[in-house]
ROMAR-851549 format. One line per 5 residues: number of its first residue (from 0); for each residue x, y, z of N, C-alpha, C. Coordinates in nm, 3 decimals. Example, Ala and Ser with C-alpha at 12.3 -4.5 7.8 and 13.67 -1.06 7.14 Angstrom:
2
0	1.319 -0.569 0.780 1.230 -0.450 0.780 1.320 -0.330 0.780  1.285 -0.225 0.708 1.367 -0.106 0.714 1.290 0.003 0.787
//
This chain:
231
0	-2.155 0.295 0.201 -2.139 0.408 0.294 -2.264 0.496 0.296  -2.296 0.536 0.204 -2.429 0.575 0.163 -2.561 0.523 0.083  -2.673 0.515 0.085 -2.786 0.485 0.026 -2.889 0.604 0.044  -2.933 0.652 -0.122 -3.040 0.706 -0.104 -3.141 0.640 -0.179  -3.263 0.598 -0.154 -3.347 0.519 -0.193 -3.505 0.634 -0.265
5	-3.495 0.666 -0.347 -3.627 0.679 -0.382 -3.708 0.826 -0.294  -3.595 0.933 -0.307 -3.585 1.026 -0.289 -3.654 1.160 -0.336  -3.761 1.198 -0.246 -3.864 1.306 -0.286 -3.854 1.438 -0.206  -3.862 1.541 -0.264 -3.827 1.652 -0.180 -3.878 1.724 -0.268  -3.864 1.894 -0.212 -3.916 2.026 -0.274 -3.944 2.147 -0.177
10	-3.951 2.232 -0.267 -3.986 2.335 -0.159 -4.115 2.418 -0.168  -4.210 2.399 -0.019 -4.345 2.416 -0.014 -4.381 2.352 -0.140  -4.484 2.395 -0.166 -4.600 2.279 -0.292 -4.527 2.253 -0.427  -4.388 2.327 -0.457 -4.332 2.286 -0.548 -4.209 2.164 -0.561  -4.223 2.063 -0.613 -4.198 1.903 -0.582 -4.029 1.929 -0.692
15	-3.915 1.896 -0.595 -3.779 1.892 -0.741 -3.766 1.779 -0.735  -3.710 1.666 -0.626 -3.683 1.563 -0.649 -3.815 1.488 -0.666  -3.756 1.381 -0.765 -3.900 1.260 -0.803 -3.846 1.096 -0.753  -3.826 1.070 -0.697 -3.755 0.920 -0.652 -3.631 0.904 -0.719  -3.526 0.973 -0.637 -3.398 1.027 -0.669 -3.317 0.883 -0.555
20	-3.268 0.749 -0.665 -3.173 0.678 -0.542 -3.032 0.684 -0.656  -2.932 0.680 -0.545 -2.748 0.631 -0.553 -2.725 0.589 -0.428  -2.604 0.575 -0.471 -2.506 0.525 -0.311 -2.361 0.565 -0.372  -2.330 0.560 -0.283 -2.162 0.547 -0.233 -2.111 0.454 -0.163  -2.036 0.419 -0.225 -1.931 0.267 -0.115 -1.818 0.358 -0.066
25	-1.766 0.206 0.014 -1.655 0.295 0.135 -1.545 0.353 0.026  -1.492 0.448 0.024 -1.387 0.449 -0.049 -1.379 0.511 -0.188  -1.517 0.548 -0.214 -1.521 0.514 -0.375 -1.618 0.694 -0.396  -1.560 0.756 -0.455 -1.604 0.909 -0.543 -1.710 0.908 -0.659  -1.822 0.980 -0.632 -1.931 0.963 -0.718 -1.939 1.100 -0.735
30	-2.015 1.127 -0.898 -1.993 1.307 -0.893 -2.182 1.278 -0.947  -2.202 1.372 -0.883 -2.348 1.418 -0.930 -2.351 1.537 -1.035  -2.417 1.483 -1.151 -2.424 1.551 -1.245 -2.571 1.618 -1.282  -2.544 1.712 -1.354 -2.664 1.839 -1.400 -2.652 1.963 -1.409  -2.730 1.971 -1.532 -2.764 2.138 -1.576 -2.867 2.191 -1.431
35	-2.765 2.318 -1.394 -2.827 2.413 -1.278 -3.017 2.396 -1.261  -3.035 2.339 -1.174 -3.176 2.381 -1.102 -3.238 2.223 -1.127  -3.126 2.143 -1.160 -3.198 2.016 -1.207 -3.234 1.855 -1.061  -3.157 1.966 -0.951 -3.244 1.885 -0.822 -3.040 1.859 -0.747  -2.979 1.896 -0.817 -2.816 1.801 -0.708 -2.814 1.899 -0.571
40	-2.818 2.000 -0.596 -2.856 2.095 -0.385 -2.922 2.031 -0.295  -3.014 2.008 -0.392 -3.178 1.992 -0.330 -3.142 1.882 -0.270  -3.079 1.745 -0.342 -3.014 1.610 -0.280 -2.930 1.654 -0.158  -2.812 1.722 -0.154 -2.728 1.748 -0.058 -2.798 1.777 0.072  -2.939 1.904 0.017 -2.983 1.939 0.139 -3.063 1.799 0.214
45	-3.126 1.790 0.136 -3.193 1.591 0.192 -3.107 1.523 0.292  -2.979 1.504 0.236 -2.959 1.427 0.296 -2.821 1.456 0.446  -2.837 1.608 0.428 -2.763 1.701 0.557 -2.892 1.674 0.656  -3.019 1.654 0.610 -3.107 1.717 0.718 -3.183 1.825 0.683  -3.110 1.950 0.594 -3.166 2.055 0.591 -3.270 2.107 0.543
50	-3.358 1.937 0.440 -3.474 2.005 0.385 -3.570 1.866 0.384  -3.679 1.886 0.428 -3.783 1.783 0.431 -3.779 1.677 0.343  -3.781 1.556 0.369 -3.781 1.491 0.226 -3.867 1.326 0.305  -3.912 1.274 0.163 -3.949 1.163 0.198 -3.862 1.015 0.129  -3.874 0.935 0.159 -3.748 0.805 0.091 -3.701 0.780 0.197
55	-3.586 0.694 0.168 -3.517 0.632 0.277 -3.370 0.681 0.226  -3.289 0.741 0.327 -3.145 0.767 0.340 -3.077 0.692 0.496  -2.958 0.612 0.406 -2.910 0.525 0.548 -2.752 0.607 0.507  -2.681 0.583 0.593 -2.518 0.623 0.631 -2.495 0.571 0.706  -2.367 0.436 0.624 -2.280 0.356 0.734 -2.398 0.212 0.752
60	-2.530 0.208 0.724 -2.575 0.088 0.742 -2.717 0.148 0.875  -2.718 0.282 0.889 -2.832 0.307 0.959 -2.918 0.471 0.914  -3.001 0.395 0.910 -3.144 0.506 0.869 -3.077 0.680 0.913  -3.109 0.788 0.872 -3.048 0.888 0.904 -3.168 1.006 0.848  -3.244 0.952 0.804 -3.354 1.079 0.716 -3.419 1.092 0.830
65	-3.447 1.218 0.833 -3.542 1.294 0.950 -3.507 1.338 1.095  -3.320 1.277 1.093 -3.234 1.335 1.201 -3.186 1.465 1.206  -3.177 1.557 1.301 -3.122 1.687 1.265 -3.037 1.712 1.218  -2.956 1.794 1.156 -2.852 1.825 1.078 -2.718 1.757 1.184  -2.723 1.825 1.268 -2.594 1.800 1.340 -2.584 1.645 1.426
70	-2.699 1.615 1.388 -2.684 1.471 1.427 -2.626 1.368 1.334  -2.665 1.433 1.218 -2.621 1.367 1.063 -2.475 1.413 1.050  -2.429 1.524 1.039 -2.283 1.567 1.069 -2.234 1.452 1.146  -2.274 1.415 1.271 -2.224 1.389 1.401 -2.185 1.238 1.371  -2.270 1.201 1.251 -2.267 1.043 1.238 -2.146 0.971 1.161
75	-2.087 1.089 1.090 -1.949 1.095 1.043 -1.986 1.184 0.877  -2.074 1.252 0.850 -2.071 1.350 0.729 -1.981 1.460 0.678  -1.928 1.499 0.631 -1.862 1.662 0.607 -1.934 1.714 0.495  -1.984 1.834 0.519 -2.040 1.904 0.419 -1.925 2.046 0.335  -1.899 2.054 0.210 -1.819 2.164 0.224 -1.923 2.263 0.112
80	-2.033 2.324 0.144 -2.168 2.352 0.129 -2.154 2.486 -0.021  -2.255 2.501 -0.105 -2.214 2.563 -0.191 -2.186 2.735 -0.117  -2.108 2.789 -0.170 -2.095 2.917 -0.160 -2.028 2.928 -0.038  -1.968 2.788 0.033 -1.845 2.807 0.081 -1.914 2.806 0.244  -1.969 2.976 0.243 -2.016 3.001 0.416 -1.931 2.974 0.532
85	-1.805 2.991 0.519 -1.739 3.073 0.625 -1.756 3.141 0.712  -1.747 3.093 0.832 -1.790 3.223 0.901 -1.681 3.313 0.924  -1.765 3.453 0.873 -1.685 3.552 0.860 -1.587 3.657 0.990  -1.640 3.625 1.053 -1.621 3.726 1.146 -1.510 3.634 1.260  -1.482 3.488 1.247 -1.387 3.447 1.317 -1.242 3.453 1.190
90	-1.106 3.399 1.255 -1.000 3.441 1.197 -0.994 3.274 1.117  -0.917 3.225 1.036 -0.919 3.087 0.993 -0.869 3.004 1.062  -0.782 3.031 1.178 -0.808 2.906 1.280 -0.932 2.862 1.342  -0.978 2.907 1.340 -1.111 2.956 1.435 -1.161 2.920 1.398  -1.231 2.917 1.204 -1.283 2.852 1.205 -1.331 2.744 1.200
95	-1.139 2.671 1.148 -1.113 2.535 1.167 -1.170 2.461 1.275  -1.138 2.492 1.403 -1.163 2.489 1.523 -1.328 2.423 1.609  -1.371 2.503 1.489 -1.536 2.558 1.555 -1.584 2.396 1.519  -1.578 2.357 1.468 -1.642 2.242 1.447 -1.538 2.100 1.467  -1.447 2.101 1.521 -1.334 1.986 1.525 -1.409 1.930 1.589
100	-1.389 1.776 1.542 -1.418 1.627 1.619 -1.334 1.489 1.583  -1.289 1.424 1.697 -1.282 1.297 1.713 -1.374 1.206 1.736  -1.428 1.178 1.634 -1.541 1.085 1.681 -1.525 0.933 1.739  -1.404 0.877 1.619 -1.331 0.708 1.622 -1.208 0.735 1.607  -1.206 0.755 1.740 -1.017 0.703 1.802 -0.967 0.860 1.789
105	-0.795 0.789 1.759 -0.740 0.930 1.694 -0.769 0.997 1.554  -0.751 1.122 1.595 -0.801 1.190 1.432 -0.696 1.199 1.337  -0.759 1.174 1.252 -0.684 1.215 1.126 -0.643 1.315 1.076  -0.761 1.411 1.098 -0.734 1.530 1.072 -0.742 1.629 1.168  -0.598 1.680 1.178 -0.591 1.790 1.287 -0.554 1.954 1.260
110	-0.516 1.991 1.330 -0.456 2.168 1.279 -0.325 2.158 1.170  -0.235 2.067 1.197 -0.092 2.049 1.156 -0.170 1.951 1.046  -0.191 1.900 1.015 -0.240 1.829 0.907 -0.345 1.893 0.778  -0.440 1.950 0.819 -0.522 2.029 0.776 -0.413 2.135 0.744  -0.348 2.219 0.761 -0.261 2.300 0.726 -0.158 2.297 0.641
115	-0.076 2.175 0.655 0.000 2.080 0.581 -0.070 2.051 0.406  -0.198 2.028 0.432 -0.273 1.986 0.298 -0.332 2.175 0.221  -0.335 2.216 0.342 -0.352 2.362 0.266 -0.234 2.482 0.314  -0.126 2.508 0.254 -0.022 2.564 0.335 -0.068 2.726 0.316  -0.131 2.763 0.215 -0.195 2.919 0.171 -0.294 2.937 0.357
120	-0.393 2.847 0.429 -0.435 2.840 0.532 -0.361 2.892 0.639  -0.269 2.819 0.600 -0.130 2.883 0.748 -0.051 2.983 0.774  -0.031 3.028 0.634 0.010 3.187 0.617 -0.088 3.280 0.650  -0.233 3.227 0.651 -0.350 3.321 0.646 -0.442 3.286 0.786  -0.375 3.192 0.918 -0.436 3.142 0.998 -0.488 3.270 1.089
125	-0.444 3.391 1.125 -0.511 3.533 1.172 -0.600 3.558 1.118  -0.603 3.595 0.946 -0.689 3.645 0.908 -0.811 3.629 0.900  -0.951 3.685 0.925 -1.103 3.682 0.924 -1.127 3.584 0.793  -1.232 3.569 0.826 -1.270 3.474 0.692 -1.332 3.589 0.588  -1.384 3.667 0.634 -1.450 3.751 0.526 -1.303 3.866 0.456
130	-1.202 3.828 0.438 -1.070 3.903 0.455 -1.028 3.764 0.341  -1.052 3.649 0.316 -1.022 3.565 0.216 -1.037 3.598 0.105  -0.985 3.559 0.018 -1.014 3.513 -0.140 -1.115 3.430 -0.165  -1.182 3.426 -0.295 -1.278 3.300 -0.279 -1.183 3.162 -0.287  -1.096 3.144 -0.343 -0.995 3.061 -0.376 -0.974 3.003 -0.221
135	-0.931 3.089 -0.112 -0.895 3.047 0.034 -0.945 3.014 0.069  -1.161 3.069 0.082 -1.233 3.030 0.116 -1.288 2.902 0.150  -1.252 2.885 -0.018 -1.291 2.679 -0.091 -1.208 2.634 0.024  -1.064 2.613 0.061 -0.992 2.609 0.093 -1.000 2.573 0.254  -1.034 2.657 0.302 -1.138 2.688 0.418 -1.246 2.587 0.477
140	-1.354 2.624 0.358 -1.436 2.528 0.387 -1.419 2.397 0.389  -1.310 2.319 0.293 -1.302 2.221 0.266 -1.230 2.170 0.405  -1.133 2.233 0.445 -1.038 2.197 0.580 -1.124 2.209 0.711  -1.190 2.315 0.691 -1.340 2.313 0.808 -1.424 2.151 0.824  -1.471 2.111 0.723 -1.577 1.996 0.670 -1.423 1.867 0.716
145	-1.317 1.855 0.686 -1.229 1.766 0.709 -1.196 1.761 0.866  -1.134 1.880 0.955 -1.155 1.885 1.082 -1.260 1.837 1.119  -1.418 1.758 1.057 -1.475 1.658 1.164 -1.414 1.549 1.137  -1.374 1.510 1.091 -1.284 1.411 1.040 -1.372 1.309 0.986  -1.461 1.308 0.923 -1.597 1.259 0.836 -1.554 1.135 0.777
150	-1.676 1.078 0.754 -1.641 0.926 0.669 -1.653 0.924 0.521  -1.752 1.019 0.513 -1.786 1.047 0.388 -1.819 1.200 0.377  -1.768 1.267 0.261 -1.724 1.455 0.246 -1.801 1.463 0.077  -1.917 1.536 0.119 -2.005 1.606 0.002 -1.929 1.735 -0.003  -1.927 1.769 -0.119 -1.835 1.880 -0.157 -1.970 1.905 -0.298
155	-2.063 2.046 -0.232 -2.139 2.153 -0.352 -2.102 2.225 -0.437  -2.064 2.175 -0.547 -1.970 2.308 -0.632 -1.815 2.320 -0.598  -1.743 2.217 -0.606 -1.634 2.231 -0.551 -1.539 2.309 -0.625  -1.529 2.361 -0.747 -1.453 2.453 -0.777 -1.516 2.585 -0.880  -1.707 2.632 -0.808 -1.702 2.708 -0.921 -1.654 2.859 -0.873
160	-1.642 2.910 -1.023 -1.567 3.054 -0.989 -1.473 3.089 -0.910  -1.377 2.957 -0.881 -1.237 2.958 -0.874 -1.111 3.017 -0.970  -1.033 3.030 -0.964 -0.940 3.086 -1.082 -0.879 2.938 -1.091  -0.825 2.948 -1.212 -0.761 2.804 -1.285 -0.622 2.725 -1.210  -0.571 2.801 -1.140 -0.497 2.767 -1.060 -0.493 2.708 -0.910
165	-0.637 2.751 -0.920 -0.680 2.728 -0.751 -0.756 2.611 -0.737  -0.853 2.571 -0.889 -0.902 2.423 -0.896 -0.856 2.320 -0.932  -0.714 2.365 -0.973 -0.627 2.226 -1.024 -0.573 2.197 -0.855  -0.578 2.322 -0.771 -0.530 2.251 -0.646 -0.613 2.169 -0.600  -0.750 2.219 -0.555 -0.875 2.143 -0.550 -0.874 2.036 -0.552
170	-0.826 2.010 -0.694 -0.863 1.842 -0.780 -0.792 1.769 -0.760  -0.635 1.847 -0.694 -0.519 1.753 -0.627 -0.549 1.732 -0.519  -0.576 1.780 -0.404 -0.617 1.756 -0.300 -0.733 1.665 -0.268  -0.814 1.641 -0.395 -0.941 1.566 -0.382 -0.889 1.442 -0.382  -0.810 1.429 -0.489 -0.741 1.285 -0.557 -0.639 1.254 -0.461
175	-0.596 1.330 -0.374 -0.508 1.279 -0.253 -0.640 1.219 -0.154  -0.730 1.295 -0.081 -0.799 1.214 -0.014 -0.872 1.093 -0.078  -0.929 1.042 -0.159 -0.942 0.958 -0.278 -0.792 0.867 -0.230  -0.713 0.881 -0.268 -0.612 0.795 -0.241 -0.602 0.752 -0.082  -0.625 0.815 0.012 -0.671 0.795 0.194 -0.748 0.713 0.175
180	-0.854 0.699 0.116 -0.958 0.617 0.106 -1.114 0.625 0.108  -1.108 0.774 0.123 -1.253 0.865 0.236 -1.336 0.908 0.102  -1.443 0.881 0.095 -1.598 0.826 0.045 -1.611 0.947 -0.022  -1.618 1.039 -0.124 -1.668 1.189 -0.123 -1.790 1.130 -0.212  -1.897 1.275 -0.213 -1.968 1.300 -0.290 -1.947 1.410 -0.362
185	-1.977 1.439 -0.511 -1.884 1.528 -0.532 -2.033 1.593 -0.588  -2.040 1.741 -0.681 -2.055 1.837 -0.758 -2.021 1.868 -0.807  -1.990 1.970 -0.898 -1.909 2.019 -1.006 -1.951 1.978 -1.166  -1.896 2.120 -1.213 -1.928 2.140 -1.368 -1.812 2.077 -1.468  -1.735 2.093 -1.409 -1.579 2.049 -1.488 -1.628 1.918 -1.490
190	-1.639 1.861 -1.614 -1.697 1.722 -1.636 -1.527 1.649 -1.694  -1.453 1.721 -1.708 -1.330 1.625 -1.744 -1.204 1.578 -1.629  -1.255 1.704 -1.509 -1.210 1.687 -1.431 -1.210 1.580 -1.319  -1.362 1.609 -1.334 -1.457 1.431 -1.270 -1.415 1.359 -1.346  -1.412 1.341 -1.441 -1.409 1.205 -1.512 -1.245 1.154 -1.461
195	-1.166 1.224 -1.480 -1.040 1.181 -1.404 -1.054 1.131 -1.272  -1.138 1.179 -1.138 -1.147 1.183 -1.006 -1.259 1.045 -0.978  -1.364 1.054 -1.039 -1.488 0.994 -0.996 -1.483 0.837 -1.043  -1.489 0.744 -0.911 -1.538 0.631 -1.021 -1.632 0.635 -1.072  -1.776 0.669 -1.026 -1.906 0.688 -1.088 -1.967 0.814 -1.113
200	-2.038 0.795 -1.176 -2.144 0.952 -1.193 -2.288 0.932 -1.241  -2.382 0.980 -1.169 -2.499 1.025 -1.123 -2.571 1.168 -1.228  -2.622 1.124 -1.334 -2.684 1.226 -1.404 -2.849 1.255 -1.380  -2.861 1.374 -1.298 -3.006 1.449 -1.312 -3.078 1.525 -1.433  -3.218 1.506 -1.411 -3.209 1.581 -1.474 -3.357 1.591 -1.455
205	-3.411 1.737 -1.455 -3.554 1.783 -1.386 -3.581 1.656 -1.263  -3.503 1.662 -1.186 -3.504 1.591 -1.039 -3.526 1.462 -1.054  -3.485 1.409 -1.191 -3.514 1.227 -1.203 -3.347 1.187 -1.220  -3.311 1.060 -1.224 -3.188 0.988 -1.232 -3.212 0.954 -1.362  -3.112 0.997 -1.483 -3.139 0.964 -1.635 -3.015 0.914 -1.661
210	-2.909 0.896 -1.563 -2.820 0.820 -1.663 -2.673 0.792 -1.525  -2.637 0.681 -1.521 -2.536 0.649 -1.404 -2.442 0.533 -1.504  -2.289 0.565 -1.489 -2.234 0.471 -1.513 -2.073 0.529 -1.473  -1.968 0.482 -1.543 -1.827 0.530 -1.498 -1.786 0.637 -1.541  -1.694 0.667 -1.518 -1.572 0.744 -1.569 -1.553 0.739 -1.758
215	-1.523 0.594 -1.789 -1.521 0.531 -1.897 -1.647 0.563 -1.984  -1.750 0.490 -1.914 -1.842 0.531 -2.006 -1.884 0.682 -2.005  -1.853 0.719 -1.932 -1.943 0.873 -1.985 -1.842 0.955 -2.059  -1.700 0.910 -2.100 -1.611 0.987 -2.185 -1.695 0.897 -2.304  -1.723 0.780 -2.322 -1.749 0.672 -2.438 -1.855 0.719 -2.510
220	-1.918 0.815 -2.421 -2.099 0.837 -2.480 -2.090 1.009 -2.466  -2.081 1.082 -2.587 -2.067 1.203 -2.591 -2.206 1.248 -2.604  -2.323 1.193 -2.617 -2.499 1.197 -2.648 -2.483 1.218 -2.507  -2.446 1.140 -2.367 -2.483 1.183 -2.251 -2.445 1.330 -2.205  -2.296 1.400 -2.254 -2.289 1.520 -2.218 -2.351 1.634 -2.311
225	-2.362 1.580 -2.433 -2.500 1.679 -2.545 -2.587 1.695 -2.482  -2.680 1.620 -2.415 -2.867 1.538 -2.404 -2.832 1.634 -2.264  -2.768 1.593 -2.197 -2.799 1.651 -2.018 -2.700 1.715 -1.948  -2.589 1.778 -2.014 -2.494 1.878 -1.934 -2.464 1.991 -1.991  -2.479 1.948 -2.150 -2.417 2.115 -2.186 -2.558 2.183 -2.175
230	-2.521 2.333 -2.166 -2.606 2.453 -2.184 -2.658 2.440 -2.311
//
């Protein structure tokens, strides 16, 4: 579903990624791992469009690096972007709305469905987005990024500075789409939580690839979460 090949990026003369490749198959949850500033944004933004990069990125089996953002959206992406970004000033239908697409056939994901998977959304469908919780927000964004009805859903930080109640929903809702069948890329610090969700995982670290294997193995090898995740 995805290929990133040898992936270089940065911002102005300062270089984060160093030949950064993964993939994703149809179907199948990969969590990108790393201690903060160690290049996983910087990937997301690459491969939205949003930041210069050199390598090769394909989606679905065709080239996609150096297309505009919304062309990359358009190709079947969902982004549910760190820090959420809601727009504030429409109500939460609205902003469901703002970005809906059928791209292939009928959709999957619609108002009654999207709502259904978040029912806190539907009680709160008037209210402004800047009038949310951060908890609703996630919530929000995530049902925003699903209304394109995407093939594959990068999710930045998917549950930080959530309250404990609001990321176990998260992680249910992830593992329900996971069960649909739909491709995510994931983020996140909760490394036990991934390890339940993710078949694979993707460890950075100062913008190089230092360590990829399962679920299994990375509970098996406690040197990988010593060496490159804890603080």
């Amino acid at each position: 579903m995805l290929r990133v090949e040898d992936l270089r990026a940065g911002y102005g003369p300062a270089p984060v990624l160093f030949g950064v490749s993964l993939t994703v198959g149809a179907g199948e949850v990969v969590a990108l791992l790393g201690r903060n500033g160690m290049g996983k944004t910087t990937i997301v933004k690459s491969i939205m469009g949003l930041l210069p990069s050199r390598g090769r990125i394909e989606f679905a089996g065709e080239a996609v690096a150096g297309r505009r953002p919304y062309r990359i959206a358009k190709a079947g992406i969902g982004l549910v972007p760190e820090g959420r970004q809601v727009f504030p000033t429409l109500s939460v239908e609205e902003n469901l709305v703002a970005t809906a697409a059928a791209r292939r056939g009928p959709p999957r994901w619609t108002l009654p469905e999207t709502y259904g998977l978040f029912p806190r959304l539907a009680e709160r469908r008037g209210h402004l987005g800047s009038q949310l919780s951060g908890g609703e927000q996630q919530m929000l964004a995530i049902g925003r990024a699903l209304m394109t009805n995407p093939r594959l859903l990068i999710l930045d930080e998917a549950t930080e500075g959530l309250a404990p109640l609001v990321r176990a929903e998260i992680w249910s809702v992830l593992a329900r789409l996971k069960g649909e069948g739909l491709s995510i890329l994931v983020i996140d610090k909760n490394i036990d939580a991934l390890a339940r969700l993710a078949d694979r995982h993707v460890v950075l670290e100062k913008g190089r690839v230092v360590w990829t294997g399962t679920s299994a193995d990375l509970l098996a090898d406690p040197a990988v979460k010593d060496r490159y995740l804890h603080v």
